[in-house]
N, C-alpha and C positions, 0 to 999 in steps of 0.2 A: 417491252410490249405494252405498260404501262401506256409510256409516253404516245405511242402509234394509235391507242384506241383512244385516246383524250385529243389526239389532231382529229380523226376522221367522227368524230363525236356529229350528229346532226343538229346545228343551232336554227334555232328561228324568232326572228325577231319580226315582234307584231306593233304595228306603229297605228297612230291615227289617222291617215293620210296619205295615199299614193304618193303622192310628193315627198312626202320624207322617209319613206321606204326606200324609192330610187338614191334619197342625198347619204341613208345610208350605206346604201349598197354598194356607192359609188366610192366612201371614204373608210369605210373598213374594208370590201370585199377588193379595190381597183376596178370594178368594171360589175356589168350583169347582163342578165339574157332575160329577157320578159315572158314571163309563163302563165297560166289564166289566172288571175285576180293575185300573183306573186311576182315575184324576182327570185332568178338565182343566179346571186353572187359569184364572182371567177373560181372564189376559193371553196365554194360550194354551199355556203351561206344561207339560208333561203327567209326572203322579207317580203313581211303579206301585209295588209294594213285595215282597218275600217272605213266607214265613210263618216266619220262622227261615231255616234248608236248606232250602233245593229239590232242591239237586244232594249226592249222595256221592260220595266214592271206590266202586268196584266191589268188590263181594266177592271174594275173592282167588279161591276155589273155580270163577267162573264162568272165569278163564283157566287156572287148571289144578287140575283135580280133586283132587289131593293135597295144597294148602292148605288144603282143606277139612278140616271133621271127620272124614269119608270117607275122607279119603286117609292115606296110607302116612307114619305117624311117622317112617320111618327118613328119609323126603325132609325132615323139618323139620330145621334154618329156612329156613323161601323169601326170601328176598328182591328186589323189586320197584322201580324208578326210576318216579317221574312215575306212581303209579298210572292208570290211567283212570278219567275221569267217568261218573256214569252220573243221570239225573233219579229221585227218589226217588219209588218204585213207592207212589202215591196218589194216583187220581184228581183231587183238586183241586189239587194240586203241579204234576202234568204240565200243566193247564188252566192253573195260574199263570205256570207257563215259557216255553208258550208266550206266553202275553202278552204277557212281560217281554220274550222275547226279539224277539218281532214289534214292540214299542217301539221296543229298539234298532235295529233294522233300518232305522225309518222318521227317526231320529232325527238328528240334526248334532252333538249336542254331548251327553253322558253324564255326569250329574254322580254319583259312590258318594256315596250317606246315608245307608248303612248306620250300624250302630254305628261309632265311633269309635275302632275297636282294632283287635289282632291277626285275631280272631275274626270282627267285623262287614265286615272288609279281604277276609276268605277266603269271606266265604260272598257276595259281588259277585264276588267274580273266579274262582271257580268257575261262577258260571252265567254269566260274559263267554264265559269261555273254550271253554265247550261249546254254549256259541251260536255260535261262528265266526265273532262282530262284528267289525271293528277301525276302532273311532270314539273319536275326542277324548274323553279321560275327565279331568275335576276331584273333585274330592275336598271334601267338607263335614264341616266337626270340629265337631261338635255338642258342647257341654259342657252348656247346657240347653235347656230345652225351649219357654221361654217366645219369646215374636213378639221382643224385641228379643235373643233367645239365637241365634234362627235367622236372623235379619236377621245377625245380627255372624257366623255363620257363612259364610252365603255369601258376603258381604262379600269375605271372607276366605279364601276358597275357593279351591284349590292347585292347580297340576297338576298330573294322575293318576302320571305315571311318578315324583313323588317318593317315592312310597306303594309302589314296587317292591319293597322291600328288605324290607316290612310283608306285601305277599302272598305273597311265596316264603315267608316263615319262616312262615305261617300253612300255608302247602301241607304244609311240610316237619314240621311240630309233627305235625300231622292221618297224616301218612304215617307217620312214627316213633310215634306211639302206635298205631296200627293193628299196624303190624309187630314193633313189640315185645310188645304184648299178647297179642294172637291167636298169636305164635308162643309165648313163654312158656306162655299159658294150654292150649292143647293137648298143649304139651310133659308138662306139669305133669298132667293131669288124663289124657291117654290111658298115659303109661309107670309111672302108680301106681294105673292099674286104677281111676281113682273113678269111682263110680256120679254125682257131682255132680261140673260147673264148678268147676276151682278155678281162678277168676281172678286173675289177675297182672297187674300193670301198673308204667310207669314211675314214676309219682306215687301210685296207691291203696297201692305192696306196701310201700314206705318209712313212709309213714303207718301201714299195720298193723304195719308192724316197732316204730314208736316207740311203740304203743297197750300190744301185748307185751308188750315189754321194760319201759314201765311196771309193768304190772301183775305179771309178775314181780319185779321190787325190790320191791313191795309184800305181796305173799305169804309169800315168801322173808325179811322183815323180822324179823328177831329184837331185841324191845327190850332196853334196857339202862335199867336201874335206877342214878340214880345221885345223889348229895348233894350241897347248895349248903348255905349259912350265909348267915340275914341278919338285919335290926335294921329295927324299920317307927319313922317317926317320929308323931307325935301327932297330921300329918294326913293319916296312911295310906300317906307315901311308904316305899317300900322300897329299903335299901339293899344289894346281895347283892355277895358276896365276888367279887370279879375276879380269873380264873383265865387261864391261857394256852389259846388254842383249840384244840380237843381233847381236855382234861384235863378228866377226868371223876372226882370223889372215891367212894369208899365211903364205905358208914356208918359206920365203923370212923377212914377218914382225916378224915372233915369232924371227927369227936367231937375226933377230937385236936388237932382245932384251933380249935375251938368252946374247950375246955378248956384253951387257952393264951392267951387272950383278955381280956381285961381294959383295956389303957390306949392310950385313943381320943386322936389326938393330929393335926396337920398339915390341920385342918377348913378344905377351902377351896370357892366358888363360883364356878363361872362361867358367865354368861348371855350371850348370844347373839341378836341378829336375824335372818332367817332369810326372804329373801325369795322369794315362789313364783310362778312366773310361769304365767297359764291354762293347763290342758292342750290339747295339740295337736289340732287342728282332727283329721275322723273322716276317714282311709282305710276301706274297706269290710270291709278284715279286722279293725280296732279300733273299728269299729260292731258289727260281728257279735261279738265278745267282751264286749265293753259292753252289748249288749241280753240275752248268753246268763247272765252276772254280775248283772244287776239285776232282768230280767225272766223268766231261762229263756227266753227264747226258741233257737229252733235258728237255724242261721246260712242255712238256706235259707228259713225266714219271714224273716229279718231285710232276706235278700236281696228278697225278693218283695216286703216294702213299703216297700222303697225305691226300688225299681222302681214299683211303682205310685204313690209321689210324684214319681216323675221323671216320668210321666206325665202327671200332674197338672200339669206345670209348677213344681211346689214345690222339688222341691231338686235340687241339679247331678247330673250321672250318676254314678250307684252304683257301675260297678267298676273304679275309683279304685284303682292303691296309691301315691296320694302324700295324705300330710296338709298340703301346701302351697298357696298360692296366688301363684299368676306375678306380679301386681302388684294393687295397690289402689284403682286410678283409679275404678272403677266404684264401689266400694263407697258413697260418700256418697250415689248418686243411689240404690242401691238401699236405702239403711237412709231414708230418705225417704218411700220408697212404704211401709215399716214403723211408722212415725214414731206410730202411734196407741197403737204396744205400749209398755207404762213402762220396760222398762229399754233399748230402744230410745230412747227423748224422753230418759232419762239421758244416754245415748251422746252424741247430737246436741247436746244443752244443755251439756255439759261438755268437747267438744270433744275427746271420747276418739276415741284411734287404734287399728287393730288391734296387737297385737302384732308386732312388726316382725321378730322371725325367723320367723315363720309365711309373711313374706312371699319368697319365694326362685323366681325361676325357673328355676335350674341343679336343681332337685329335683322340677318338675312331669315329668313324662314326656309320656306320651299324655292324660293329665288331672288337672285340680286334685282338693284334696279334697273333700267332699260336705260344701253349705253351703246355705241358703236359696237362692231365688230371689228378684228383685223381684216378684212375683207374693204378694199375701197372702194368707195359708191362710185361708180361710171353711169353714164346717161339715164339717168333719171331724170323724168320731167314731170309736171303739174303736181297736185296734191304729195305724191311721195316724195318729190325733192324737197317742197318744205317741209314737209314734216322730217325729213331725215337731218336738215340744216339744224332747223329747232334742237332734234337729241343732241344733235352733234356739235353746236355751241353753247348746252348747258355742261354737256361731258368734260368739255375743252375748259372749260369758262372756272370748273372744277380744280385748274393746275395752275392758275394765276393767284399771283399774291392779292389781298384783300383790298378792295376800294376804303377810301377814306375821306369821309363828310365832316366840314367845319362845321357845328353846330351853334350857333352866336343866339344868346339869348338878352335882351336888355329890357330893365326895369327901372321904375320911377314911382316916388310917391306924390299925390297932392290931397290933402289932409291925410286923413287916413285911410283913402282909397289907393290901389295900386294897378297901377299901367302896364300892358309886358308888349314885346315884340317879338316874333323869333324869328330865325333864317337858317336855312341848310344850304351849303351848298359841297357842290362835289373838287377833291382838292387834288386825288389821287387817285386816278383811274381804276388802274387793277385789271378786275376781273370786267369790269363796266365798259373795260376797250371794244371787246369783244360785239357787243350791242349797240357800238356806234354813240356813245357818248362822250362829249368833253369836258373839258375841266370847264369850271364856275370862278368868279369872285363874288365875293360877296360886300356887302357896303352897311349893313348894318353895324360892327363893330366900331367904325368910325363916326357913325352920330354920336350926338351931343344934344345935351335940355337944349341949347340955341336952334335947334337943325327943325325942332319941332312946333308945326303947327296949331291951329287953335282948334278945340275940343267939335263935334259936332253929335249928333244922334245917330242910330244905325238901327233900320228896324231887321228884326231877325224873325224865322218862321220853323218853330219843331217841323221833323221831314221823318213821316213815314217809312218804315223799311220799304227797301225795294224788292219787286216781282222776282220770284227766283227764275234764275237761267241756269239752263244744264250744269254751266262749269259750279255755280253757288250751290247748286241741289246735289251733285256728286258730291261736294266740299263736305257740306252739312250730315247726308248719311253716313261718310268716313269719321266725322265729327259730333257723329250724333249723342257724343256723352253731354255735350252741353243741354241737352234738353232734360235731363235728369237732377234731380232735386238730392240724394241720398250720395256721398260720396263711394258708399260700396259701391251704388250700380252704377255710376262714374264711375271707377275704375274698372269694374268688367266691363263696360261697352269700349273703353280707351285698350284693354286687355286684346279682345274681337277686332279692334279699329273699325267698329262703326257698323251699320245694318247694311245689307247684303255682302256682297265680296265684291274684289277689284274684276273678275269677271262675269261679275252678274248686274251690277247696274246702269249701265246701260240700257242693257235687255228689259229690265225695269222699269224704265222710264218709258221705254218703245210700248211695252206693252198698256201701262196705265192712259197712253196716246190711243191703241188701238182698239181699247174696249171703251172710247167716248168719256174717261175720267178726267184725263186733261185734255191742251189742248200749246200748242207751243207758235206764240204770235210772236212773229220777230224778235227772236232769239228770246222771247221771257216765256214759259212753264205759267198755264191759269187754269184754274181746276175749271172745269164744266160744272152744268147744275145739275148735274147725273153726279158726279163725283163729292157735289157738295152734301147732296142730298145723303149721299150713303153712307158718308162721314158721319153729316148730323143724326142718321138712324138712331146710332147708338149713344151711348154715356161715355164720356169720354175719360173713363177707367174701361174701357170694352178692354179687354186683353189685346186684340191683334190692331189696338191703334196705337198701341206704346211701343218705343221703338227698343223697349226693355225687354219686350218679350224676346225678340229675333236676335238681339246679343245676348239672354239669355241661353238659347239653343245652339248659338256658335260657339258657348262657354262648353256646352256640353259635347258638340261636337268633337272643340280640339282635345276635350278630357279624354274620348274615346278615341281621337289621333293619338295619342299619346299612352295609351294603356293607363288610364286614371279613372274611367269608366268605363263599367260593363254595359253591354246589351239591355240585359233584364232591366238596367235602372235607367234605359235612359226612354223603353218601351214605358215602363211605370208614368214617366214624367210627360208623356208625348199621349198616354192615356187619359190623364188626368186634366191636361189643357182641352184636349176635344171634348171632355164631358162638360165643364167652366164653359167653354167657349161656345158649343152648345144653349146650353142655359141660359147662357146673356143674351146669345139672338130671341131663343124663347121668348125669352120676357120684355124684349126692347122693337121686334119688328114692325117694322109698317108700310103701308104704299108710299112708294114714291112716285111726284110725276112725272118725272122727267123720264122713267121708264114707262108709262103709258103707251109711247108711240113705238109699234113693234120694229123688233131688231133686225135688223139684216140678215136673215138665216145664213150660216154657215156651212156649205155643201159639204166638205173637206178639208182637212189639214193637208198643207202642202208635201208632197213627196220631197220633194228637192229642201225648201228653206223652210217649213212647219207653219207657215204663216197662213191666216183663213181664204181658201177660195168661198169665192161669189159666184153668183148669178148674174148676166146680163142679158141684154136682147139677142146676141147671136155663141154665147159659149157661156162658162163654168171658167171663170181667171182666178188667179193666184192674185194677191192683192198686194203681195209684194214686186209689180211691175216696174212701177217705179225704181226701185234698186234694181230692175234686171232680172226677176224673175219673169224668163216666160212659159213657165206651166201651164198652159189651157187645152181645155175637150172642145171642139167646135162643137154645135148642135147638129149641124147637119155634116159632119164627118162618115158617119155611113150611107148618105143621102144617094152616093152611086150605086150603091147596093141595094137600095130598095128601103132604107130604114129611115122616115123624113126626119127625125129628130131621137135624140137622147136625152132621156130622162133625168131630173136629177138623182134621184135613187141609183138609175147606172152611172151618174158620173161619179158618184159618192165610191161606189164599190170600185169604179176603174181608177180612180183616186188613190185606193187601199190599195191596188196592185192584184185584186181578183180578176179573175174569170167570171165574165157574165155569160150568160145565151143569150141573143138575139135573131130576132125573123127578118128573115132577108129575101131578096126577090133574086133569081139570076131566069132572063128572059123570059118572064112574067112568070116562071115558076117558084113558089113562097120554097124556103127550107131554112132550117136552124143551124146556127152558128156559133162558137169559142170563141167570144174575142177579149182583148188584153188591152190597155195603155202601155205605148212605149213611150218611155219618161223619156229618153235622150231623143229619141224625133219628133217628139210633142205630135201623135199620131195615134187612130186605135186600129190596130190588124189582129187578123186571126191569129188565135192560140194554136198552138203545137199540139197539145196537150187534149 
């Protein structure tokens, strides 16, 4: 009886995604039948999904009016525990909630299929918790996409209260960037009078601190002119004077030594093997640098088609920050179902292994790194085939044995100055077949003091760092221990692996673009003089320009992943920077001009992709058009009806997914009307309701 009431048990598995509700549905259940805002499965299964968020934190302003823009600067900083939920104000959101939540209700057993992280953890247990369910919850780690990726997850499938310690710290992230921002950014832009938002954040303000500060050093560069001495030999190697580092000659000093020069003596070689082993499999922030260095691409296309191969079932999930893989069991059955590709048939026929440090699971976290699936890529064209080739010849490039560089280094005395020359070249392909290179000789090892010619000048010029580009600026955040002086907060920031996360910057850098801080000119990242300006406001000890603060918070974060911190202590610590952080604008704010000239009023956050509509001469757009967003209110959309135009106050509310009334004409008689934004027809028609 047991066993018959544990088959007919009611599961429901709540995913991110129509799309992966169906991939589920299709590889656990065999098949489904499509139901309103669900699936159910053959075996009776039933899989519902989000659209992203459904649910937010409340806007501070609706519990008390001085959080707001509205309210009284002198009351900031507010500070708020355990924000409240609220369902996000859009008609099809509110219709999905309730679905999901009317699931749960009917359900026995709740499996989260959300994403596999911090993020995918928060945006399930925000809509549990404002449902008012309390039902068995498991947990599914999806790493791919493919039927035997979601079969091994459920498998596999954990119980939910492990996953505690992954939704507090996602509540808690969502709470401290709300309250650190919003309070900063008000602070900041109501007590220096600017006519624009000047946004601050825990993660964007550091990032534009380090953009700055670059481009400062860069400005400020004064070059130095300065002198070397060298001798090329007969087959173009050169050999230049070996100096102590730092020591830079005049014209004046090289001559007189140039002019003391004569008896070449102590001519010795030494060569070297030099073996190199594949480079390390792709985390998601050493994809997006990789594709922004070879391709230009930005790191939020890099993101978007590797998401859309992960959709495809094609390669593991994208936001990865481990280049590792937990073990290799799988691997033979999956390079098998590849087995048609030639340096795949090499692999298998040679009995190549992957590289064996690659292999680690003390270094996986929440996911491996991004590698093929068993699943072979068929027609794929533009952007997603290269990027699929790119994974798919580092993953490969992973099971070849190691390239091998000759290294020839040769030196000479003449008095007691010394000469050097070096060469590399490549002897032993390797892993290097893969990328279209060939073997080298090299010619250096066979000169001789006869081969070389007579000494000459060489003027040389210090070189500025260069402008960062996306792929150097992801590099640098992931890296941001080097900018720390203290080797404790060097090792916590290397701890975190750097300021924001492998899926947050991008977003990052999009954003600090959209609010006029930078500005991104042929592939180089240049701060604006809006951006500069807000930099220089403060003292550069200000808490949220250091990029120690925000790996500070992710220290605290993974403590509280990890049941190593409470609540109480981490509210205390998130108290205590808003009132610091506070104080310093107090005491440091001022006008800026580059904020003089008023901003673009922002009608609306976008329904569809959150990005700001505008105003133009004939509608209210999304400003994310460009990528494909086509979100817009015509102004005269009710114009057949008698209503010449809309207002931005109604497109703001049709925006939000309300109900407005409007006066309308039918055959010159005036009368009032319900009406609504349909998002999917990009249309406004009467309400139902």
């Amino acid at each position: 009886m047991e066993k018959l009431e544990e088959k007919i048990m009611s599961q429901l598995f709540v995913c991110e995604k129509p799309s992966v509700a169906r991939d589920l549905a299709t590889a656990l259940s065999g098949g489904y039948k499509e139901g309103e805002g669900h699936y159910v499965g053959n075996d009776g299964k039933i899989y519902t999904f989000a659209f992203g968020h459904l649910v937010s934190c409340v806007k501070p302003e609706s519990i008390n009016e001085d959080w707001g823009w509205k309210g009284n600067v002198s009351t900031l900083p507010f500070f708020i525990k355990d924000i409240p939920l609220t369902v996000i104000e859009n008609p099809g959101v509110k219709k999905q909630f309730k679905t999901v939540t009317s699931l749960m209700k009917q359900s026995d057993l709740i499996y989260i299929a959300t994403d596999a992280a911090r993020e995918g953890e928060h945006i399930f247990r925000k809509i549990y918790k404002l449902s008012g369910v309390n039902k068995p919850l498991k947990r599914l780690w999806i790493q791919d996409m493919t039927k035997e990726g979601l079969i091994k997850a459920f498998n596999n499938a954990k119980d939910g209260s492990l996953y505690e310690g992954l939704a507090v710290a996602g509540k808690l992230r969502e709470e401290s960037d709300l309250l650190v921002g919003m309070n900063s950014t008000m602070l900041v832009t109501k007590l220096s009078k600017s006519s624009k938002v000047l946004s601050l954040g825990r993660v964007q303000t550091p990032t534009l601190a380090m953009i700055v500060n670059r481009d400062k050093v860069i400005e400020k560069f004064s070059k130095v002119v300065h002198y070397s001495i060298v001798a090329t030999d007969k087959n173009g190697a050169k050999y230049e004077l070996l100096l102590d580092k730092d020591t830079q000659l005049t014209k004046t000093a090289a001559q007189s030594i140039l002019d003391s020069l004569g008896n070449r003596t102590a001519f010795e070689t030494n060569t070297k093997n030099k073996k190199e082993k594949p480079e390390k499999l792709f985390d998601l922030t050493e994809l997006q640098k990789f594709m922004n260095e070879k391709h230009k691409w930005s790191a939020a296309h890099t993101l978007s088609m590797t998401q859309a191969l992960y959709e495809k079932k094609l390669v593991t999930y994208p936001r990865t920050s481990s280049q590792y893989i937990a073990n290799d069991s799988e691997l033979p059955a999956l390079l098998e179902k590849h087995s048609g590709n030639e340096w795949v048939s090499k692999i298998i026929n040679n009995g190549y292994k992957i590289e064996s440090s690659f292999v680690n699971p003390s270094k996986v976290t929440d996911h491996e790194a991004i590698i093929i699936t068993s699943k072979v890529a068929n027609n794929l064209s533009g952007d997603e085939a290269i990027l699929y080739d790119v994974i798919l010849t580092r993953f490969l490039a992973a099971f070849f044995p190691y390239a091998v560089k000759e290294e020839t280094t040769v030196v000479f005395m003449d008095q007691e100055y010394t000469f050097r020359a070096r060469e590399t070249v490549l002897v032993e392909l390797g892993w290097r077949e893969l990328y279209g290179e060939v073997l080298q000789k090299g010619s250096l090892s066979k000169s001789s003091l006869n081969d070389i010619g007579d000494y000459s000048l060489i003027q040389k010029e210090t070189q500025p760092p260069k402008r960062y580009t996306e792929g150097t600026l992801l590099h640098d955040m992931k890296n941001a221990a080097k900018f720390l002086d203290e080797a404790s907060d060097k090792d916590m920031m290397k701890t975190v692996e750097g300021i924001g996360t492998t899926a947050t910057r991008d977003s990052i850098i999009e954003k600090l673009v959209e609010r006029g801080f930078i500005e991104k000119k042929k592939n180089q990242i240049i701060s604006t003089t809006l951006g500069r300006e807000l930099i220089g406001m403060m003292p550069e000890d200000f808490s949220l320009y250091s990029v120690k603060l925000t790996a500070y918070f992710e220290t605290m974060l993974s403590q509280v992943e990890h049941g190593e911190l409470d609540e109480v202590t981490f509210y205390e610590e998130l108290e205590g920077l808003l009132r610091k952080t506070a104080e310093e604008i107090r005491g440091n704010v001022k006008t800026l001009s580059a904020a003089a000239t008023p901003a673009k009023e922002v009608i609306a956050s976008c329904p569809k992709c959150k990005r700001p509509i505008y105003e133009n001469s004939k509608a209210y757009s999304c400003s994310g058009f460009k990528e494909g967003c086509k979100t817009t209110i015509w102004k005269n959309g009710l114009e057949k009806l008698g209503k010449k135009t809309i207002t931005k106050t109604e497109a703001g509310k049709l925006f939000e997914g309300k109900i407005i009334k409007v006066n309308l004409k039918k055959q010159q008689k005036a009368y009032k009307a319900n009406v609504v934004f349909n998002l999917d027809k990009n249309w406004i028609e009467f309400s139902n309701k």
